[in-house]
C-alpha positions as CSV (number, residue, x, y, z in Angstrom):
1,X,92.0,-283.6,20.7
2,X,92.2,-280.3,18.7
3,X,88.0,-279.9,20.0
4,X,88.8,-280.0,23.1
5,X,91.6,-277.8,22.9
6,X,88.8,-275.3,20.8
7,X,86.3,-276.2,24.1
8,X,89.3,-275.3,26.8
9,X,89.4,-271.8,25.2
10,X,86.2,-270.9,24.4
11,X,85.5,-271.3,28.0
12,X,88.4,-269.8,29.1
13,X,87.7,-267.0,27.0
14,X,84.2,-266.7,28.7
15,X,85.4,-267.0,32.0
16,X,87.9,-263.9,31.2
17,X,85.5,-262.3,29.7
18,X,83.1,-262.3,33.0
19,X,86.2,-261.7,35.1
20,X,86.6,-258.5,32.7
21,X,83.1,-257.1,33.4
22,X,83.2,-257.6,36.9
23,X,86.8,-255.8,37.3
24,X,85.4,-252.6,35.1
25,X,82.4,-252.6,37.3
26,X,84.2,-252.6,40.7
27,X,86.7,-250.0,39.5
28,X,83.8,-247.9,38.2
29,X,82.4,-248.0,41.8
30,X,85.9,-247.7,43.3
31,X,86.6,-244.5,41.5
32,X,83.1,-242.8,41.1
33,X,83.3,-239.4,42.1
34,X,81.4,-238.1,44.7
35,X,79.0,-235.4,44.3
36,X,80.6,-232.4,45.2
37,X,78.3,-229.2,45.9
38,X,78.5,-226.3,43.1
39,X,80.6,-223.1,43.7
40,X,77.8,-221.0,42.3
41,X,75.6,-221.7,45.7
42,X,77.2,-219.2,47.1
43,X,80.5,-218.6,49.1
44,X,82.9,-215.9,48.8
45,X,84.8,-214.9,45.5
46,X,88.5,-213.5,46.5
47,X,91.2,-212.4,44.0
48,X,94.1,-214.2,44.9
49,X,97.2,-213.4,42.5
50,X,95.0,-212.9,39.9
51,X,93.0,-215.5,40.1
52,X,89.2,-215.7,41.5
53,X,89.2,-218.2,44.1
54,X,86.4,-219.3,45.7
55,X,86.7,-219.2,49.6
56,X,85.0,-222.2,51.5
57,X,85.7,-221.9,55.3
58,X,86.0,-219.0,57.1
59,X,90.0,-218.8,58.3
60,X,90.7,-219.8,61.6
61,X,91.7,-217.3,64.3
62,X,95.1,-217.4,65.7
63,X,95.2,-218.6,69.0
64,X,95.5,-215.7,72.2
65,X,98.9,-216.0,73.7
């Protein structure tokens, strides 16, 4: 009785095991970062409270009334 107790867990240890790997590499994919484009390709530097800030869009007109 006490093997097959020993058997029960060693598989069940295996089979958490593979459950483990495949949950790591799923989150992996889930969270990758995506590859953002670098700052130093250009766009506009502009001091903003003291800080450099890197300006991305031009701002959007306000609308004629």
């Amino acid at each position: 009785m006490e093997s097959s107790l020993e058997k029960d867990l060693r598989e069940w240890r295996e089979n958490r095991g593979r459950e483990m790997d495949a949950m790591a590499t799923s989150r992996e994919q889930l969270f990758a970062l995506p590859q953002v484009p670098s700052f130093n390709k250009g766009g506009r530097r502009v001091r903003v409270n003291g800080q450099e800030v890197v300006v991305v869009s031009k701002a959007r007109r306000p609308l004629p009334s």
